[in-house]
VEXTORVO-25626 format. One record per residue (C-alpha): x, y, z; chain; residue in three letters. Coordinates in pm, whole numbers, always signed. Layout:
residues N
[node [X; Y; Z]; A; ala],
...
END
This chain:
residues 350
[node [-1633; +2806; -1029]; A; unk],
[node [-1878; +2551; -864]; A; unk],
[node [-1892; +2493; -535]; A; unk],
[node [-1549; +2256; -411]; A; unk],
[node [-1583; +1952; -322]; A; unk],
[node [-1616; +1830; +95]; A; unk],
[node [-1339; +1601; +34]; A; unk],
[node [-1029; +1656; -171]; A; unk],
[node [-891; +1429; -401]; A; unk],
[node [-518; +1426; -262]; A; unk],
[node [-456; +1047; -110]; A; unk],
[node [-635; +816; +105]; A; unk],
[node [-388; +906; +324]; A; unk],
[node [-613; +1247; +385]; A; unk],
[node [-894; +1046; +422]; A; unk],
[node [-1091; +1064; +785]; A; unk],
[node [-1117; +718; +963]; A; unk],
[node [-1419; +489; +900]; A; unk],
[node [-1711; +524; +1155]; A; unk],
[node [-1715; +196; +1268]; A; unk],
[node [-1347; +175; +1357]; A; unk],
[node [-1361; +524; +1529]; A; unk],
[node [-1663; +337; +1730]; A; unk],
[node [-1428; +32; +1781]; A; unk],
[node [-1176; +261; +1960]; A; unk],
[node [-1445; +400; +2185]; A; unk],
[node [-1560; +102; +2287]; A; unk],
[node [-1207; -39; +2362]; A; unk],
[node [-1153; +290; +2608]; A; unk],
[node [-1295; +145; +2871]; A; unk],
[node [-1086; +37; +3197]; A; unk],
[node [-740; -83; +3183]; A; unk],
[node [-561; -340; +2967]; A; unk],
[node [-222; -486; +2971]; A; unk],
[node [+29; -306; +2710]; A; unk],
[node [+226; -438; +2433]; A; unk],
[node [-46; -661; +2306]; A; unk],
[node [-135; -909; +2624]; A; unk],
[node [-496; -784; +2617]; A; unk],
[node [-837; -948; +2421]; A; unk],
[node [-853; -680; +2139]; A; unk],
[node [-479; -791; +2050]; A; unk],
[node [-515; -1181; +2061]; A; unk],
[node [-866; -1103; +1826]; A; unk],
[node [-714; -913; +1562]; A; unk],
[node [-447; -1202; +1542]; A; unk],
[node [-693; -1445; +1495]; A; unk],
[node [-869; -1296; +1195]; A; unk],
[node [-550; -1206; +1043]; A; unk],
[node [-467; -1607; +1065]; A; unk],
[node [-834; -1671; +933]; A; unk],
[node [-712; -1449; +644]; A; unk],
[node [-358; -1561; +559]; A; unk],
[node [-396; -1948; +683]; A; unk],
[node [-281; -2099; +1029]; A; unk],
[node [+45; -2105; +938]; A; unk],
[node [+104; -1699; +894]; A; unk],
[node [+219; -1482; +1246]; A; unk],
[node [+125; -1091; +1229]; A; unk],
[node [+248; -819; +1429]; A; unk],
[node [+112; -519; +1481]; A; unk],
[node [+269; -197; +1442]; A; unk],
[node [+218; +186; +1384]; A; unk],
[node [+268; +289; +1073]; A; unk],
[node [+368; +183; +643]; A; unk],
[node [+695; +327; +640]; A; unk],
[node [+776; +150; +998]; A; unk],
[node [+604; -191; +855]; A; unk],
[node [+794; -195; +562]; A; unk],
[node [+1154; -157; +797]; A; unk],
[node [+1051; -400; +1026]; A; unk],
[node [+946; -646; +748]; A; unk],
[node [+1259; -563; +594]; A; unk],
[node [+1475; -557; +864]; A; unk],
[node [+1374; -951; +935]; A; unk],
[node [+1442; -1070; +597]; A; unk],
[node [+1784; -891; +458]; A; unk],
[node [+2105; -1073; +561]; A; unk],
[node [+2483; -906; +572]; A; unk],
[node [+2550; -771; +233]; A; unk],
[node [+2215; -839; +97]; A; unk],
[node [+2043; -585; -89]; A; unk],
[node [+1670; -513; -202]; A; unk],
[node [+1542; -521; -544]; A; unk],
[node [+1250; -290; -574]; A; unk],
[node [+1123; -82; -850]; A; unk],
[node [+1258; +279; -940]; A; unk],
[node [+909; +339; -819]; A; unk],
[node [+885; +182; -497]; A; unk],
[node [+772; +370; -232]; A; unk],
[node [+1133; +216; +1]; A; unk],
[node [+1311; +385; -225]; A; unk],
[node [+1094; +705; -332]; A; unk],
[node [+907; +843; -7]; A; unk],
[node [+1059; +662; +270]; A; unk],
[node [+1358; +929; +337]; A; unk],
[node [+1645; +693; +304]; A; unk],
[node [+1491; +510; +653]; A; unk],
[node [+1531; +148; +500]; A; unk],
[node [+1899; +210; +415]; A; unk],
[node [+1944; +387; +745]; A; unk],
[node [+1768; +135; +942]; A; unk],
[node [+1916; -233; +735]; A; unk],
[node [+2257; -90; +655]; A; unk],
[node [+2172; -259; +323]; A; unk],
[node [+2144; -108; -45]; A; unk],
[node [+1843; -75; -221]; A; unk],
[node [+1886; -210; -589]; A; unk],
[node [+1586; -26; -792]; A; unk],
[node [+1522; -144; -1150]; A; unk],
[node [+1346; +75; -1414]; A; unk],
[node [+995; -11; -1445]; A; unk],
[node [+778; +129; -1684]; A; unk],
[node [+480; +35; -1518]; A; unk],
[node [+649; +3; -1135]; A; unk],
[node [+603; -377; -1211]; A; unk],
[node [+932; -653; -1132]; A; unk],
[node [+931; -919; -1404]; A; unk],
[node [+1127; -1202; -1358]; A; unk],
[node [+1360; -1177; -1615]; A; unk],
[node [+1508; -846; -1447]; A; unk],
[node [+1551; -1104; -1091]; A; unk],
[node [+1755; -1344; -1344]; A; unk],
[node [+1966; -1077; -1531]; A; unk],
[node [+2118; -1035; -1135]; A; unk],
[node [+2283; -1362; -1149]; A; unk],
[node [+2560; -1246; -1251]; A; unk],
[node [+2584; -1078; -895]; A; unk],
[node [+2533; -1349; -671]; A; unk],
[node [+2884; -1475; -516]; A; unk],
[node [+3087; -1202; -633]; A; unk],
[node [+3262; -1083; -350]; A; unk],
[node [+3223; -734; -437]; A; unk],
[node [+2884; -658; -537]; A; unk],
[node [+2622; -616; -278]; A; unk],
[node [+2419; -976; -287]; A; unk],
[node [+2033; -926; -451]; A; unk],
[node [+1868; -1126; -132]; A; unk],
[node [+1555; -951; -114]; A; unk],
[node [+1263; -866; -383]; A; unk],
[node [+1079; -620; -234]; A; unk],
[node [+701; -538; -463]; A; unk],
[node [+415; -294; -439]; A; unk],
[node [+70; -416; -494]; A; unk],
[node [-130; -235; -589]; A; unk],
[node [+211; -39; -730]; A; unk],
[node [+249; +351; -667]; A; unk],
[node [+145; +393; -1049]; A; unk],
[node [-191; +232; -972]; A; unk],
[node [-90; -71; -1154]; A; unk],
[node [-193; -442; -1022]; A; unk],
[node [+15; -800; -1046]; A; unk],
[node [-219; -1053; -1137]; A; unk],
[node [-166; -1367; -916]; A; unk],
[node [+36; -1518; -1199]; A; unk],
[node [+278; -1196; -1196]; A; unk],
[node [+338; -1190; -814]; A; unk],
[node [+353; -1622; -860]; A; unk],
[node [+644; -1616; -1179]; A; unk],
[node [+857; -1341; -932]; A; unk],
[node [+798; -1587; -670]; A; unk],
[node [+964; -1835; -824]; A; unk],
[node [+1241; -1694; -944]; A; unk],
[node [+1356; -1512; -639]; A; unk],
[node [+1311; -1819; -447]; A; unk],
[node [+1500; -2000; -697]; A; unk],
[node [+1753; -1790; -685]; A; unk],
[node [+1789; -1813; -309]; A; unk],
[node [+1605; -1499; -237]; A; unk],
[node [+1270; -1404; -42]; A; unk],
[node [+967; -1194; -156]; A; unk],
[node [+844; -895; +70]; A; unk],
[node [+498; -747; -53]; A; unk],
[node [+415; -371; +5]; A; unk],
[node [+40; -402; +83]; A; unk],
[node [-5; -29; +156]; A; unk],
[node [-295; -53; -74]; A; unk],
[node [-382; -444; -21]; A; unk],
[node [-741; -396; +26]; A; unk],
[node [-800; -163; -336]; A; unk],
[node [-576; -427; -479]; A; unk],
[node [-812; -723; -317]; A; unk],
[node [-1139; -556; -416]; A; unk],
[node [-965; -493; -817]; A; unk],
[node [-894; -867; -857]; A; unk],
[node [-1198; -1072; -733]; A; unk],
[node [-1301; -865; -420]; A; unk],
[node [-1279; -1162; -185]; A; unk],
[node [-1016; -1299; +79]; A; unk],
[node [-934; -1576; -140]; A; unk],
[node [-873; -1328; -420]; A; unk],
[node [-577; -1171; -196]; A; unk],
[node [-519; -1526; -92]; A; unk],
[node [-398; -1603; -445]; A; unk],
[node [-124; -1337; -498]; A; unk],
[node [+42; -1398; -150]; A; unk],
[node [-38; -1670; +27]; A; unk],
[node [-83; -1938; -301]; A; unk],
[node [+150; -1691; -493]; A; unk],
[node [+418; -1792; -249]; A; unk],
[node [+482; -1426; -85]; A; unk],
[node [+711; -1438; +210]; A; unk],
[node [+626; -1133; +426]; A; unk],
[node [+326; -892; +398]; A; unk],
[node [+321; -509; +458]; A; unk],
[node [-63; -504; +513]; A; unk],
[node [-196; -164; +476]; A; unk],
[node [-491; -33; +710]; A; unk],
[node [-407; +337; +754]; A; unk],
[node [-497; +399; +398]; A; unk],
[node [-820; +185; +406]; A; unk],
[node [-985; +333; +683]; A; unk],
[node [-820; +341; +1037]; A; unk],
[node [-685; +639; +1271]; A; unk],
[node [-353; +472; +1204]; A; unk],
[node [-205; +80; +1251]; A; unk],
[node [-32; -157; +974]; A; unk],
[node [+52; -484; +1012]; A; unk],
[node [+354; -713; +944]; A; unk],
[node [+222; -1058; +861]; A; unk],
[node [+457; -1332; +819]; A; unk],
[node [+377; -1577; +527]; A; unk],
[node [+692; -1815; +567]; A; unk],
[node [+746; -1848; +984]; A; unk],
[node [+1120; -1907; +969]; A; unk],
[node [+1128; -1543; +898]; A; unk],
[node [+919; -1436; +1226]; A; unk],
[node [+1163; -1572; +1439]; A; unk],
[node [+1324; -1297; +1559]; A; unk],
[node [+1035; -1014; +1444]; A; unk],
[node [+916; -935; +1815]; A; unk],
[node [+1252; -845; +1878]; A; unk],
[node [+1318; -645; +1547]; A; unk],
[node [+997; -460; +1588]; A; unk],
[node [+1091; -320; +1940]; A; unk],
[node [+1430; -256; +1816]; A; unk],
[node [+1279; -73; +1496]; A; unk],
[node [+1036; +158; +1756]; A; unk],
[node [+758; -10; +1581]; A; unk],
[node [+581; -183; +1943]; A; unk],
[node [+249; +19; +2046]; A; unk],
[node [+213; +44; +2403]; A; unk],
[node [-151; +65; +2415]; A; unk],
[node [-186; -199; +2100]; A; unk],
[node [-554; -224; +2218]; A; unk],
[node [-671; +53; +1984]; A; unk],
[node [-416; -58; +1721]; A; unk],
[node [-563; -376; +1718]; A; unk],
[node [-938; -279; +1802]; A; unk],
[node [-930; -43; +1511]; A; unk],
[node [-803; -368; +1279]; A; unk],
[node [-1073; -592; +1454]; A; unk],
[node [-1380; -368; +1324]; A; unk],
[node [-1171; -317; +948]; A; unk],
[node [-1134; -687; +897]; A; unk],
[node [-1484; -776; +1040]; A; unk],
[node [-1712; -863; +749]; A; unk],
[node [-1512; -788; +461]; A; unk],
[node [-1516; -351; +561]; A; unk],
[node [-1156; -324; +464]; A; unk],
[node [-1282; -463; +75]; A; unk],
[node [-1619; -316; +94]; A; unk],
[node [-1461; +21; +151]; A; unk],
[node [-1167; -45; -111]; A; unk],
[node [-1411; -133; -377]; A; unk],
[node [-1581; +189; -313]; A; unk],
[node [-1273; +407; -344]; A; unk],
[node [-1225; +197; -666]; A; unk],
[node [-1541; +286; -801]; A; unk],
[node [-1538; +656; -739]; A; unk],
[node [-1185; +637; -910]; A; unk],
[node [-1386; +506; -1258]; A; unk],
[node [-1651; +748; -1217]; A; unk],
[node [-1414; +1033; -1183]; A; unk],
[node [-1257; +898; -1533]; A; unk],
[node [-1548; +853; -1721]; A; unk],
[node [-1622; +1224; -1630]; A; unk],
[node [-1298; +1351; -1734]; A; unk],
[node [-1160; +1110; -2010]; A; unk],
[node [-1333; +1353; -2257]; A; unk],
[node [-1264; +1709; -2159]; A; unk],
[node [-1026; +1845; -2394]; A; unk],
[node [-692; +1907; -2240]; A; unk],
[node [-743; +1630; -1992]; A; unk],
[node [-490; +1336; -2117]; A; unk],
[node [-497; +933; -1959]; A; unk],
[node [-237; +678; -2048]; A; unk],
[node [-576; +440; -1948]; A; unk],
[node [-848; +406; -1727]; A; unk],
[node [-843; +300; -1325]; A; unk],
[node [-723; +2; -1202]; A; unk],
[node [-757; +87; -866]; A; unk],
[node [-877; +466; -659]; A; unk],
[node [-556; +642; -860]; A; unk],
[node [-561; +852; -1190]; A; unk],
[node [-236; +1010; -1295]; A; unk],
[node [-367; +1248; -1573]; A; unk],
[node [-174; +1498; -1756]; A; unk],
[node [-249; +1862; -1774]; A; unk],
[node [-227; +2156; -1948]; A; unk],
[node [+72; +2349; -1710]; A; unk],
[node [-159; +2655; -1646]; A; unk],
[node [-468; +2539; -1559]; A; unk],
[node [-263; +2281; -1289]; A; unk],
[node [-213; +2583; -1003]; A; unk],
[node [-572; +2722; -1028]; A; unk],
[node [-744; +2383; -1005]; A; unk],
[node [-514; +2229; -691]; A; unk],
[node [-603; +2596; -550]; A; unk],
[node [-973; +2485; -590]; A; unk],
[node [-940; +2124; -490]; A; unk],
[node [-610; +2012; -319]; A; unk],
[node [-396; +1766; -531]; A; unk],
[node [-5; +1656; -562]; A; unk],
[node [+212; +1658; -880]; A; unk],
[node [+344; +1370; -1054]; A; unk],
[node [+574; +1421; -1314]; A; unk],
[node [+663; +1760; -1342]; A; unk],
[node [+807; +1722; -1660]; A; unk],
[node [+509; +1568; -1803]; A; unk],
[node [+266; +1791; -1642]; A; unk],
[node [+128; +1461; -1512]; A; unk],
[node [-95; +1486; -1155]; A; unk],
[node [-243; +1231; -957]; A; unk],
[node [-585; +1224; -796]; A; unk],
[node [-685; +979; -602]; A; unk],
[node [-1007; +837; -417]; A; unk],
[node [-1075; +718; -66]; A; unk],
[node [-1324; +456; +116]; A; unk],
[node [-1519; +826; +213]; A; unk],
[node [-1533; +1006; -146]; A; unk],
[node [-1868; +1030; -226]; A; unk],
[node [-2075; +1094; -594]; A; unk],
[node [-2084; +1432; -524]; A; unk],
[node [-1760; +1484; -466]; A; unk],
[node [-1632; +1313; -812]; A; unk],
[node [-1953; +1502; -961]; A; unk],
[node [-1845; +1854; -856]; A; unk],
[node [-1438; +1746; -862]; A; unk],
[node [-1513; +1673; -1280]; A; unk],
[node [-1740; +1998; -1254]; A; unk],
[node [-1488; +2254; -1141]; A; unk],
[node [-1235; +2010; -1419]; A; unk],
[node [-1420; +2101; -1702]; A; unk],
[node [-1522; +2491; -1606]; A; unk],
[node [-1126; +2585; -1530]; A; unk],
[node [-1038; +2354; -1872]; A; unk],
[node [-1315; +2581; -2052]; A; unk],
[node [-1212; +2869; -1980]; A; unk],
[node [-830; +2881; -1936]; A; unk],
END
């Protein structure tokens, strides 16, 4: 076998944190600051998340997706409401139940081929809404860039819009993966601009553990008559940071000249290079190529446990012998290079 690669290809979660917002942190540890946000690094990283989503838009800062998404959540379901999601989303797959636990409110998931809501599924719910006994569809709830990899174009997330807001409901976007999704469609601000802010997305999950910081999401409120009560809720949901200095620090060097894209767009790339070194190995099998830093490639069963002992990497579906590999803002050439290496000398000789 070659040599393994420095940096597995398990998640961006296992990713380290990018220089410049481990230097950001350093230079924030200095002195005392007021807790709970009443300090300069707080009030900054506000400001550029307004310059992103438009004056109008109030974010709060908190510690982590899974937390973001309950807090988001937890502002926008009413009594008997329930969420649509996907059969896919992450609420409803990796989340241990803690939306349910947290709203008191079901989650309705739809099957999804391609972990994508169309609008037609939203308008085959009428038939809930007003029926005394059938929790009320009052929240769409959508992954972008989904947990297949997949992407909404702006017209996708804009049609949803519509109809859940015709329908008297409200749209909550699971950015986890905002920034690979940003640098996919255009690679600018006004490219994520277009499928939540002009798409006419309610509430934001935006993602920055996954794109490059020790650890910090952000709730960002689209419509305001939803933030009303989300200082509250995000105390109430232990979502607060004491010390949101370095929270917010680590955001202010991510979202400082475009990092959070530039290093999305990387992990994007490596994600294509590592398919065009695979796609013809015999016994390696795509549905398609990368949309974004995920592949989801299916194996043959016994060469799965002697490659993941080589180079960490998590199942998909088992019954499919389907695996996923995924880049970060950090994978390097060499990595894909000798990843696709050790691929094709374990597929060559199984």
């Amino acid at each position: 076998m070659p040599p393994a690669p420095e940096r597995a290809f398990a998640s961006d979660n296992a990713a380290g944190a990018h220089p410049e917002v481990l230097q950001a942190v350093i230079d924030a540890n200095r002195g005392h600051a007021l807790a709970y946000g009443s300090d300069r690094w707080t009030s900054e990283a506000l400001d550029r998340f307004r310059d992103l989503f438009g004056p109008q838009s109030e974010a709060f800062l908190v510690w982590n997706g899974t937390g973001a998404n309950v807090m988001a959540l937890a502002t926008m379901v009413r009594p008997a409401d329930c969420v649509v999601c996907t059969e896919w989303a992450h609420i409803a797959v990796d989340e241990a139940g803690a939306p349910e636990r947290a709203l008191g409110a079901k989650l309705l998931t739809l099957p999804a081929p391609t972990a994508k809501l169309e609008p037609a599924q939203l308008r085959s719910l009428a038939h809930l809404q007003g029926v005394q006994h059938h929790a009320q569809p009052g929240v769409v709830s959508i992954t972008q860039s989904t947990e297949l990899g997949t992407l909404y174009s702006a017209d996708e997330v804009a049609a949803l819009c519509d109809t859940a807001h015709s329908m008297g409901m409200v749209v909550h976007l699971d950015g986890a993966r905002i920034a690979n999704a940003t640098a996919a469609l255009g690679g600018t601000v006004q490219a994520m601009r277009s499928f939540t802010v002009d798409a006419g997305v309610d509430v934001v999950s935006f993602g920055g553990t996954k794109a490059g910081l020790l650890g910090g999401e952000a709730v960002v409120y689209l419509n305001p008559q939803l933030a009303t009560r989300a200082m509250f809720v995000r105390k109430q949901v232990n979502q607060l940071p004491s010390k949101m200095r370095f929270v917010a620090a680590q955001f202010n060097a991510l979202l400082h000249d475009d990092l959070w894209i530039r290093g999305a767009a990387h992990a994007n790339a490596m994600a294509q290079r590592l398919y065009e070194l695979t796609r013809d190995i015999p016994g390696v099998q795509y549905d398609g190529g990368p949309a974004v830093n995920s592949l989801f490639p299916c194996l043959p069963p016994e060469v799965i446990e002697p490659l993941r002992e080589w180079c960490f990497f998590w199942d998909w579906d088992v019954s499919r012998h389907q695996v996923r590999w995924m880049t970060a803002f950090d994978t390097t050439e060499d990595d894909v290079d000798r990843f696709a290496g050790g691929i094709r000398h374990i597929l060559k000789n199984s």
